[in-house]
DRENKOL-198821 format. One line per 2 residues: number of its first residue (from 1); their letters; for each residue x, y, z of N, C-alpha, C. Coordinates in Angstrom, 2 decimals. Atoms other than C-alpha are relative to their C-alpha. Example, Ala and Ser with C-alpha at 12.3 -4.5 7.8 and 13.67 -1.06 7.14 Angstrom:
2
1> as> 0.89 -1.19 0.00 12.30 -4.50 7.80 0.90 1.20 0.00; -0.82 -1.19 -0.06 13.67 -1.06 7.14 -0.77 1.09 0.73 .
***
This chain:
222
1> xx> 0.11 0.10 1.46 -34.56 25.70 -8.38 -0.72 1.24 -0.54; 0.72 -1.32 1.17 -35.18 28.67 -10.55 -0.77 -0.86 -1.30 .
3> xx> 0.27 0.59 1.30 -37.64 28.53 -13.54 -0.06 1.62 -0.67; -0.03 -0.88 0.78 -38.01 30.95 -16.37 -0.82 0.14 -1.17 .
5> xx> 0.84 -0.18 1.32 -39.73 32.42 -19.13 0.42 -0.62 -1.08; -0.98 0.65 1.20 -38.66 30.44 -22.52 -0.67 1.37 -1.57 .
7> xx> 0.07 -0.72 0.90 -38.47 32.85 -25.35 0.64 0.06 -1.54; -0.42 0.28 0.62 -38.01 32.56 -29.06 0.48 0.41 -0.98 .
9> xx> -0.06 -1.29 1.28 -36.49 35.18 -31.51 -0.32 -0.43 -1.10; 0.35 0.00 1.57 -37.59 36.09 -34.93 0.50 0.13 -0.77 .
11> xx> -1.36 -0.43 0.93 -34.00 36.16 -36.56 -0.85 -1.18 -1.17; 0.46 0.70 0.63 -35.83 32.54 -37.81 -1.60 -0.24 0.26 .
13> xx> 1.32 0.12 -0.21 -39.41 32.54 -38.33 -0.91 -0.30 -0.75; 1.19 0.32 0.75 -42.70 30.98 -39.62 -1.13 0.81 -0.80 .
15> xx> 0.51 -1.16 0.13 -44.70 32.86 -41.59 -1.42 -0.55 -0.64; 1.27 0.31 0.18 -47.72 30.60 -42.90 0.43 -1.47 0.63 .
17> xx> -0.14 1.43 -0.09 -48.34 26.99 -41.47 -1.11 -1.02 -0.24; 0.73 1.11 0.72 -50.01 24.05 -43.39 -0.23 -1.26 0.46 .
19> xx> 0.14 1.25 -0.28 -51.06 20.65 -42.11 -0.65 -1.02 -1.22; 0.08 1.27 0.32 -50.70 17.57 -44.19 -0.32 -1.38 -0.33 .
21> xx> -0.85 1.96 -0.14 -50.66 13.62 -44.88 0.50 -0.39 -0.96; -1.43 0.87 1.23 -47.90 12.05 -46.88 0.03 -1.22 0.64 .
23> xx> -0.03 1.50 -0.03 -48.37 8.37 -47.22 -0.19 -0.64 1.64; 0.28 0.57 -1.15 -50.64 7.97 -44.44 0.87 1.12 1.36 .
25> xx> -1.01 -1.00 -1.34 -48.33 10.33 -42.08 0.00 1.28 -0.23; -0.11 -1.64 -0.11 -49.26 13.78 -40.54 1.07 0.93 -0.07 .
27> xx> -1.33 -0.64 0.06 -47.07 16.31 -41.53 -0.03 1.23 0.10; 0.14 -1.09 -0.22 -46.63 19.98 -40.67 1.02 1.06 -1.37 .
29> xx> -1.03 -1.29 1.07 -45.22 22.59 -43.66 -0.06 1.35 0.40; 0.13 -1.34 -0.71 -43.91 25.37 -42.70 0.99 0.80 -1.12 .
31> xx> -0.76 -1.03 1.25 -42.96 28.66 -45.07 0.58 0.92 1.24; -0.89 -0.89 -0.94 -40.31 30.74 -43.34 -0.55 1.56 -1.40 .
33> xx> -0.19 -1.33 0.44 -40.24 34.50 -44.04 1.03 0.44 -1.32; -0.47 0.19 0.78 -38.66 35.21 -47.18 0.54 1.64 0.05 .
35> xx> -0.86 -1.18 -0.27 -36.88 38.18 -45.63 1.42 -0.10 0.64; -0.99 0.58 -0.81 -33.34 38.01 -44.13 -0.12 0.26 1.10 .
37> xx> -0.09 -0.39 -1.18 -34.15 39.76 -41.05 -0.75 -1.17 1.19; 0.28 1.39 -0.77 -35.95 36.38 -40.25 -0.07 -1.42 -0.57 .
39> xx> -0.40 1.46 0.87 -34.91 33.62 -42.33 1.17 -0.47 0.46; -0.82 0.84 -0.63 -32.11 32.71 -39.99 -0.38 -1.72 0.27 .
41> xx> 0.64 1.43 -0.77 -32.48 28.63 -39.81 0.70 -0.50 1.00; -0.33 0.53 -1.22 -32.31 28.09 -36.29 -0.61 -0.81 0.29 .
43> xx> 0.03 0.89 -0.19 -32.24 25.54 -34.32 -1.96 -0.10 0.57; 1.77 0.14 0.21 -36.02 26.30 -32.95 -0.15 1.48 -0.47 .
45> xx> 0.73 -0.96 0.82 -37.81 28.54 -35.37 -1.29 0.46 0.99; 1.31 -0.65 -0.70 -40.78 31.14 -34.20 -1.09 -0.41 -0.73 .
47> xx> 1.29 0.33 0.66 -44.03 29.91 -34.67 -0.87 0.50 1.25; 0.76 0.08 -1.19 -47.44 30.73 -32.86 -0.48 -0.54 0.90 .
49> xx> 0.14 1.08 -0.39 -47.96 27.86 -31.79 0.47 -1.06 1.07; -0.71 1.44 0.07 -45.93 25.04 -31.86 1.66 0.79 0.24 .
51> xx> -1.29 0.06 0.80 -41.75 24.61 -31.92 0.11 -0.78 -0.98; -0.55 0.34 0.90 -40.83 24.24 -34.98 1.77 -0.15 -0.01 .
53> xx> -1.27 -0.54 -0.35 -37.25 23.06 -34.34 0.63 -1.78 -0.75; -0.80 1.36 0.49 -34.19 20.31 -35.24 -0.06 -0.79 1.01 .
55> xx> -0.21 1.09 -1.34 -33.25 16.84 -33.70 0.82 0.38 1.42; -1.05 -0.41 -1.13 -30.46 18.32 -32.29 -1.00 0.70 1.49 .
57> xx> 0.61 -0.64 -0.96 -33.01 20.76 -30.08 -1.38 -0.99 0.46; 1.31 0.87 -0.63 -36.00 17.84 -29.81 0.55 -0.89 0.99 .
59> xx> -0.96 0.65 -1.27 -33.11 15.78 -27.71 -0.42 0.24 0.88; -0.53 -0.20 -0.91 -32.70 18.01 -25.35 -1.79 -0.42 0.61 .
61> xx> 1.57 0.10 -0.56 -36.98 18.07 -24.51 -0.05 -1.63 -0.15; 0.08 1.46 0.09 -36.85 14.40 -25.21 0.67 -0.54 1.79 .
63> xx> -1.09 0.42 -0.92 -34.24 14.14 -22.61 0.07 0.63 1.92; 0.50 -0.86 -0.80 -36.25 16.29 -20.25 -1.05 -0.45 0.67 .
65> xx> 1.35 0.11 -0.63 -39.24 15.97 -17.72 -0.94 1.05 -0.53; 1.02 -0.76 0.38 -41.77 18.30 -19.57 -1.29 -0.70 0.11 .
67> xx> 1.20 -0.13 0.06 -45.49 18.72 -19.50 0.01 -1.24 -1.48; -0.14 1.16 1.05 -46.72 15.68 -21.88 -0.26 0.92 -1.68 .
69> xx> -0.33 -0.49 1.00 -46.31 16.90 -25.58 -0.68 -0.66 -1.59; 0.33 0.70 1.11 -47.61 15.87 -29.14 1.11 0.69 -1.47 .
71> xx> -1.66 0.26 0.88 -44.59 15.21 -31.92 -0.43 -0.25 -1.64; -0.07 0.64 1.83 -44.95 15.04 -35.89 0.84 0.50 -0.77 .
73> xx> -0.85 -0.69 0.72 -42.72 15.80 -38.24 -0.55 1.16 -0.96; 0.39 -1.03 0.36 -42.15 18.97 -39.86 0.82 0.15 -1.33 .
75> xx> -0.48 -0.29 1.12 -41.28 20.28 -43.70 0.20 1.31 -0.15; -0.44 -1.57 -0.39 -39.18 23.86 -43.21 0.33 0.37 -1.68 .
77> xx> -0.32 -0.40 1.76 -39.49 25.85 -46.89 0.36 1.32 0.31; -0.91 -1.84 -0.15 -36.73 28.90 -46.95 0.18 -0.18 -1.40 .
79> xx> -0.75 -0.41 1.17 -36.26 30.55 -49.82 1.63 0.83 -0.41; -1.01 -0.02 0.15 -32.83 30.73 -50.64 0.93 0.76 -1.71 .
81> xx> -0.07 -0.87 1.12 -30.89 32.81 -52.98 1.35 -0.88 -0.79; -0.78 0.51 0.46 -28.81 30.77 -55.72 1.28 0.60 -1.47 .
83> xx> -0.63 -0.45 0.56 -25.64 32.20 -57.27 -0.08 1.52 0.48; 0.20 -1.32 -0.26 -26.77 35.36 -55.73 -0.91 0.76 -0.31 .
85> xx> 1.09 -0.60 1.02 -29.41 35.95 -57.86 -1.45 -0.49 0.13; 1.12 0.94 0.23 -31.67 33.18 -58.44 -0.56 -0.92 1.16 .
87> xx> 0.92 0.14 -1.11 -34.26 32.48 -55.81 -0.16 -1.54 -0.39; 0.57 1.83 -0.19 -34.75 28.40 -55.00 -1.09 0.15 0.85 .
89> xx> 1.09 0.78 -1.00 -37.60 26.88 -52.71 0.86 -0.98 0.65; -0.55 0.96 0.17 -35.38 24.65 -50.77 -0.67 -0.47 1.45 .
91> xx> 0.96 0.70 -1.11 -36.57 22.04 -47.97 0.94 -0.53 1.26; -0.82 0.80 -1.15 -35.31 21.16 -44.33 -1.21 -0.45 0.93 .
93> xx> 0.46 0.55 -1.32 -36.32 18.61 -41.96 -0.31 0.20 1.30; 0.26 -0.26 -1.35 -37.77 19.66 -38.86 -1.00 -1.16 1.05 .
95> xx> 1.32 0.73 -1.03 -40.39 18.35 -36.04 -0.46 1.62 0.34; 0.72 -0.87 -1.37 -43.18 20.35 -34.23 -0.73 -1.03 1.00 .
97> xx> 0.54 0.51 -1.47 -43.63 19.71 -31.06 -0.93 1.52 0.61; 0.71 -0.60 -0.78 -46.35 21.34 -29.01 -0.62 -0.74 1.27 .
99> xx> 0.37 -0.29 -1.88 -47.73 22.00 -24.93 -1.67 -0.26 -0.77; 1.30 -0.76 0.02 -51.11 21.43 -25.75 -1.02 0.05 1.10 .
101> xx> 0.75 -0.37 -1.04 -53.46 23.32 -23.12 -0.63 -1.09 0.81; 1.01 0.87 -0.65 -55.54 20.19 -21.81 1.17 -0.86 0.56 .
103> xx> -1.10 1.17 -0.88 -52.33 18.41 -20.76 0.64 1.14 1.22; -0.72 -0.65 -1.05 -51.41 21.31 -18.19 -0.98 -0.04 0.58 .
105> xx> 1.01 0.20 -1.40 -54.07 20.58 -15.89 0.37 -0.34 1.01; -1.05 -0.03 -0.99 -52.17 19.16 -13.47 0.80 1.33 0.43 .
107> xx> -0.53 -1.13 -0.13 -50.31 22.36 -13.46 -0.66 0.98 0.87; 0.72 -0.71 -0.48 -53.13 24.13 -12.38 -0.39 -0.22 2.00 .
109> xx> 0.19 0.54 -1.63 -53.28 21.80 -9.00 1.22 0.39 0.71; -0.88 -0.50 -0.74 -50.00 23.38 -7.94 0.20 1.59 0.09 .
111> xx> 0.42 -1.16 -0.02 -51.28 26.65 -7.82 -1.12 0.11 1.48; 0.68 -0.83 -0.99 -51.95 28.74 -4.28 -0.80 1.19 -0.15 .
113> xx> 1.11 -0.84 0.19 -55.01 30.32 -5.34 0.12 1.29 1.02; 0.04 -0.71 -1.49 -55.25 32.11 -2.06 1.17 0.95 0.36 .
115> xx> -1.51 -0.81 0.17 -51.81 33.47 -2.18 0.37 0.81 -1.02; 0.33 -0.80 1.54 -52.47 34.83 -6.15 -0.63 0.84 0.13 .
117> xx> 0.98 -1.45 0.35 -53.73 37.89 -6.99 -0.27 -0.53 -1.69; 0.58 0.22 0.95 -55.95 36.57 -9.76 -1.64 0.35 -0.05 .
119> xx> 1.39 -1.34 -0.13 -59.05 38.86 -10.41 -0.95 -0.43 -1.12; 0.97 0.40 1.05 -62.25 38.58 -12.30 -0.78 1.26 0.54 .
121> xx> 1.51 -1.39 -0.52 -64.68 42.15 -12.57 -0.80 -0.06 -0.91; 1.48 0.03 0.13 -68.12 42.38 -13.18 -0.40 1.25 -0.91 .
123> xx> 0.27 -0.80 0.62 -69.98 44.31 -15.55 -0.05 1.53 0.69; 0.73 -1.15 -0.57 -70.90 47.00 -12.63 1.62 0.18 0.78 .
125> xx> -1.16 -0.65 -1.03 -66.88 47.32 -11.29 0.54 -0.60 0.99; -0.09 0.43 -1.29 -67.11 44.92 -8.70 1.60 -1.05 -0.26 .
127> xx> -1.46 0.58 0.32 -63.59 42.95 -8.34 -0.39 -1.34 1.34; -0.32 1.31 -0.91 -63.70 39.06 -7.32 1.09 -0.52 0.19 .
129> xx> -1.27 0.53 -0.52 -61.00 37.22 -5.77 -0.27 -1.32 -0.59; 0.15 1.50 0.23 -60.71 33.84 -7.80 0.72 -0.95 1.23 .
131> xx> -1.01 0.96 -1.33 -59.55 30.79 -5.38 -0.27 -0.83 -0.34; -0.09 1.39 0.92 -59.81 28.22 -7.75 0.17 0.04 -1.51 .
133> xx> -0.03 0.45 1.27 -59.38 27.05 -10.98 -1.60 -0.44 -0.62; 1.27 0.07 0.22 -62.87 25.85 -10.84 -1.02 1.12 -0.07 .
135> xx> 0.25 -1.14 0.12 -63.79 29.09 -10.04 -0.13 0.78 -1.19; 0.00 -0.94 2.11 -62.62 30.88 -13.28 -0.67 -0.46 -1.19 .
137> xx> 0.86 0.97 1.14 -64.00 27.83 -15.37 -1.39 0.59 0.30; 1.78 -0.66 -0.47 -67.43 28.86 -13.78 -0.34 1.28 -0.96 .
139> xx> -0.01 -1.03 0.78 -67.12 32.52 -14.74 0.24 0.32 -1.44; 0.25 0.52 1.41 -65.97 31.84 -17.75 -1.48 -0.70 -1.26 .
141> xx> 0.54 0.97 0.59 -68.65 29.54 -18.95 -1.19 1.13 0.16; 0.93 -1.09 0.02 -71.03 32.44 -17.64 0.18 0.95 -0.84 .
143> xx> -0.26 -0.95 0.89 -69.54 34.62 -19.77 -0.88 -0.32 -1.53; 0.39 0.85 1.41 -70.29 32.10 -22.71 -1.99 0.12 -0.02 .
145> xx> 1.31 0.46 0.07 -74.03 31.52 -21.59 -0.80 1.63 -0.18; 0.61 -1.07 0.53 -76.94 33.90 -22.01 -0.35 1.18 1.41 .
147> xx> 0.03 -0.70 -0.97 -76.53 35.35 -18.48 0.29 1.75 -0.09; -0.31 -1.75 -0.16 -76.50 39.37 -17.69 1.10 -0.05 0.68 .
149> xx> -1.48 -0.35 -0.59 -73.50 39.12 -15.64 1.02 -0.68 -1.38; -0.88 0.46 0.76 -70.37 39.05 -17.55 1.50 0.96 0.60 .
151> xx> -1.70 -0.33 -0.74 -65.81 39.13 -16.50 0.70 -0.02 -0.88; -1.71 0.44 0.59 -62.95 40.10 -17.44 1.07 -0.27 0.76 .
153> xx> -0.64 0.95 -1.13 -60.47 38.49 -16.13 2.01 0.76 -0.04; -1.27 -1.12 0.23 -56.86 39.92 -14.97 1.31 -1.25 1.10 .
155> xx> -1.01 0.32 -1.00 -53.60 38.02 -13.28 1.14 0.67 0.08; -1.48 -1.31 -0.65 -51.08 40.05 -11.45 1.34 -1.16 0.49 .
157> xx> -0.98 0.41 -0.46 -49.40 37.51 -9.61 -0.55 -1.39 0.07; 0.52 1.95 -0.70 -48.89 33.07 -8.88 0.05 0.05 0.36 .
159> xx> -0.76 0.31 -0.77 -48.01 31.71 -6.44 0.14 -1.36 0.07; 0.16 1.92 -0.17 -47.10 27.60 -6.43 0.55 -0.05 1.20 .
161> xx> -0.09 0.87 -1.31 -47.39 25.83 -3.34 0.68 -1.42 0.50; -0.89 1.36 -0.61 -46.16 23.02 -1.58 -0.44 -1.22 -0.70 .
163> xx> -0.08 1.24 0.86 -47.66 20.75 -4.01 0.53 0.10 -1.56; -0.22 -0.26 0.98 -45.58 22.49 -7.05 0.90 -1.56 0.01 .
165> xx> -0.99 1.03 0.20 -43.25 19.61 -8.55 0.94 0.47 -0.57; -1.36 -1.09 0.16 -39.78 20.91 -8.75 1.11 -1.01 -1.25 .
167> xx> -0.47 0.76 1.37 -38.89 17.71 -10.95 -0.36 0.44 -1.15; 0.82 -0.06 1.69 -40.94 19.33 -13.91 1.31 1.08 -0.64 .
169> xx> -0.96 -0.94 0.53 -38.58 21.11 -16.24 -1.09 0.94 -1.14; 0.60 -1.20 0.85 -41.10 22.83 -18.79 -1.38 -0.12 0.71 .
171> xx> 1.36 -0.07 -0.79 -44.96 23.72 -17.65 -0.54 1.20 -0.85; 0.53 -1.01 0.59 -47.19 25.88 -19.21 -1.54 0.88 1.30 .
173> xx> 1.08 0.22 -0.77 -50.27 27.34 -16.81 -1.06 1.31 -0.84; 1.40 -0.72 0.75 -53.33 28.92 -19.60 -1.11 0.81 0.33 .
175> xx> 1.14 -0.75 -0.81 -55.76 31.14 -18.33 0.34 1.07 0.51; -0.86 -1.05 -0.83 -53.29 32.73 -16.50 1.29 0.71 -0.21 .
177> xx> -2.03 -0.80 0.68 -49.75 33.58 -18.34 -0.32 -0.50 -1.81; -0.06 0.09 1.02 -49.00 33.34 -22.16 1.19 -0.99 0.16 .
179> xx> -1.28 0.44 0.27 -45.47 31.94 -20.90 -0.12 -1.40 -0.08; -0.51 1.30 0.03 -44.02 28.72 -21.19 1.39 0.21 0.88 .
181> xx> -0.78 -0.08 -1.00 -42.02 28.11 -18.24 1.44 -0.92 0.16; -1.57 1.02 0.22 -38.43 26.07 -18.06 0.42 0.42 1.18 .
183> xx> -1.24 0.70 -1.52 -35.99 24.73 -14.92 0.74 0.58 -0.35; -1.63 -0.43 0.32 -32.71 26.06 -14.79 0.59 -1.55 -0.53 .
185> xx> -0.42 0.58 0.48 -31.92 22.74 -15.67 0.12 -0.45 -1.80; 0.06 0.49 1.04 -33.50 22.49 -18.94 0.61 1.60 -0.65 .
187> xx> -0.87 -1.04 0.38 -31.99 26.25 -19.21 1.53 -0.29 -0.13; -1.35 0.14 0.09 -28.58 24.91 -18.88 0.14 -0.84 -1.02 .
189> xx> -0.01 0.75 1.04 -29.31 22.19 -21.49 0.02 0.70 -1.48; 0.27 -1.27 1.28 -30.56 24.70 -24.29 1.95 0.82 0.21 .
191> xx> -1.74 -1.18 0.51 -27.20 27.39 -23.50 0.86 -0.95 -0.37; -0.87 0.73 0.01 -25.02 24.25 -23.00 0.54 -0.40 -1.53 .
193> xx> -0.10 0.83 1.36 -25.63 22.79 -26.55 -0.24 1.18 -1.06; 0.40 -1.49 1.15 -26.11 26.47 -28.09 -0.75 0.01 -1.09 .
195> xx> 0.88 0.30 1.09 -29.24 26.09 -29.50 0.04 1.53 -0.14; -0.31 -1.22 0.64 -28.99 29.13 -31.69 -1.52 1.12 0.66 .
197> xx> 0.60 -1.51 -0.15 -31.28 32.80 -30.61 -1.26 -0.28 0.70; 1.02 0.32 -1.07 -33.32 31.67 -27.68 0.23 1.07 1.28 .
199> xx> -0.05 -1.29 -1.06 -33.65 33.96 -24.38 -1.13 -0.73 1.25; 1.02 0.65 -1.20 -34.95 33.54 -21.12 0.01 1.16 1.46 .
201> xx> 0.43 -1.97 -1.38 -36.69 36.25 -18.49 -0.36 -0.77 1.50; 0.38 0.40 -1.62 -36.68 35.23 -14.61 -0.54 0.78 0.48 .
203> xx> 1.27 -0.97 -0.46 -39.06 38.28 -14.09 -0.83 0.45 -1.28; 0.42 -0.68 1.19 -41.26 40.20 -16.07 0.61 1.21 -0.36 .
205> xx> -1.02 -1.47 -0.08 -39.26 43.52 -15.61 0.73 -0.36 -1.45; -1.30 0.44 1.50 -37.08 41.36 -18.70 -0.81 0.27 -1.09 .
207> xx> 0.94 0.27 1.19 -39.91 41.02 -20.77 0.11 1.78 -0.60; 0.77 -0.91 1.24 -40.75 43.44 -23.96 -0.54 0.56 0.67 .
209> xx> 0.94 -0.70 -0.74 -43.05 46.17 -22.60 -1.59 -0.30 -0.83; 0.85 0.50 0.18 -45.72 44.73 -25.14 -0.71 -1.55 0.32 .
211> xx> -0.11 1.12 -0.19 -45.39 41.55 -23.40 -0.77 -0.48 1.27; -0.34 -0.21 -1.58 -45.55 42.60 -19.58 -1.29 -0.75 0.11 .
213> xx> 1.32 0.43 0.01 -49.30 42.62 -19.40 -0.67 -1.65 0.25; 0.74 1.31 0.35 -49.95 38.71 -20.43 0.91 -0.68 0.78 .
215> xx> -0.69 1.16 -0.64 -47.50 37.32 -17.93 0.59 0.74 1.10; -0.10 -0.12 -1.18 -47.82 37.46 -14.52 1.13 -0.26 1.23 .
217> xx> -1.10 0.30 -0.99 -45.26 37.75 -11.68 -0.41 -1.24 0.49; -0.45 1.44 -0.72 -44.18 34.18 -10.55 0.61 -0.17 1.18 .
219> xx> -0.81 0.66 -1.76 -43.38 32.89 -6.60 -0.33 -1.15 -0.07; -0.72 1.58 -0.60 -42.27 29.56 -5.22 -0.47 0.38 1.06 .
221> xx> 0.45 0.02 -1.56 -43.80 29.09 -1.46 1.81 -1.19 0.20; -1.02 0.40 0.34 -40.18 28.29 -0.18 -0.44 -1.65 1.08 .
***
């Protein structure tokens, strides 16, 4: 099983986002770009966040084994040009769904520390070898406190081990990549149903060159 980077163009994109309640119920508003070069309404819109996307594309993740998720509906405002001339405000139905960080923990337990090149250096140069997850939390938290030592922190490479779960179709792992990861299966679901201007990198070599940096080469222990 291959997985992959999930990536989301800016043909359609968010450009401020507002949170809500309408009659008791959280709701997310979202102002698209009021440019054409990204006011395409696709099926999932770019946000920083969250997807902002249709039923048609919440199916397919519905219909999926992903990382656990939090769901509210969403209010998509494009401005639209009427008669050719005359600018509307007009409104479409969406959802956002979001990965949020504290539910990929698990994720983190299928990670071969030991096999990663995941780095942390010291104010004076020195280069540690993390080999845990607990590890980095540590350093981290030193960073935070009023200690003289202080890391920055660098990942080159994963590696998931024999306790990765090959059933998961999306995964996110924080600390260590920016990506959001997808199965070939839930890749074949997305092309299959042509959710409109999505992309997907099985190395980093694919990625943007402002991208490379924040997302680390990925291995499978076979």
């Amino acid at each position: 099983m291959k997985y992959f980077t999930f990536h989301i163009d800016d043909s359609g994109a968010i450009e401020d986002i507002d949170y809500k309640k309408n009659n008791g119920q959280n709701i997310t508003v979202c102002k698209m770009y009021d440019d054409d070069e990204f006011n395409k309404l696709n099926d999932i819109l770019h946000s920083t966040n969250e997807f902002i996307l249709n039923k048609k594309a919440l199916n397919i993740f519905k219909e999926s084994n992903t990382i656990q998720y939090d769901l509210r509906k969403a209010k998509v405002l494009r401005i639209e040009k009427l008669f050719g001339f005359i600018k509307i405000n007009k409104s479409y139905e969406y959802f956002d769904l979001t990965f949020p960080d504290k539910n990929a923990n698990e994720c983190y337990n299928w990670i071969d520390f030991e096999k990663s090149e995941i780095l942390a250096t010291d104010e004076n140069g020195e280069i540690i070898k993390i080999l845990s997850h607990k590890q980095e939390l540590e350093l981290i938290a030193e960073n935070k406190s009023d200690s003289q030592k202080k890391y920055s922190f660098e990942t080159k490479k994963v590696v998931f081990g024999k306790d990765f779960d090959y059933d998961t179709d999306l995964f996110k792992i924080p600390h260590y990549s920016w990506g959001i990861y997808v199965s070939e299966r839930l890749k074949n679901k997305l092309e299959n149903a042509k959710i409109t201007d999505i992309g997907f990198a099985e190395n980093k070599e694919k990625l943007g060159k402002m991208w490379k940096p924040h997302f680390p080469i990925i291995e499978f222990e076979k």
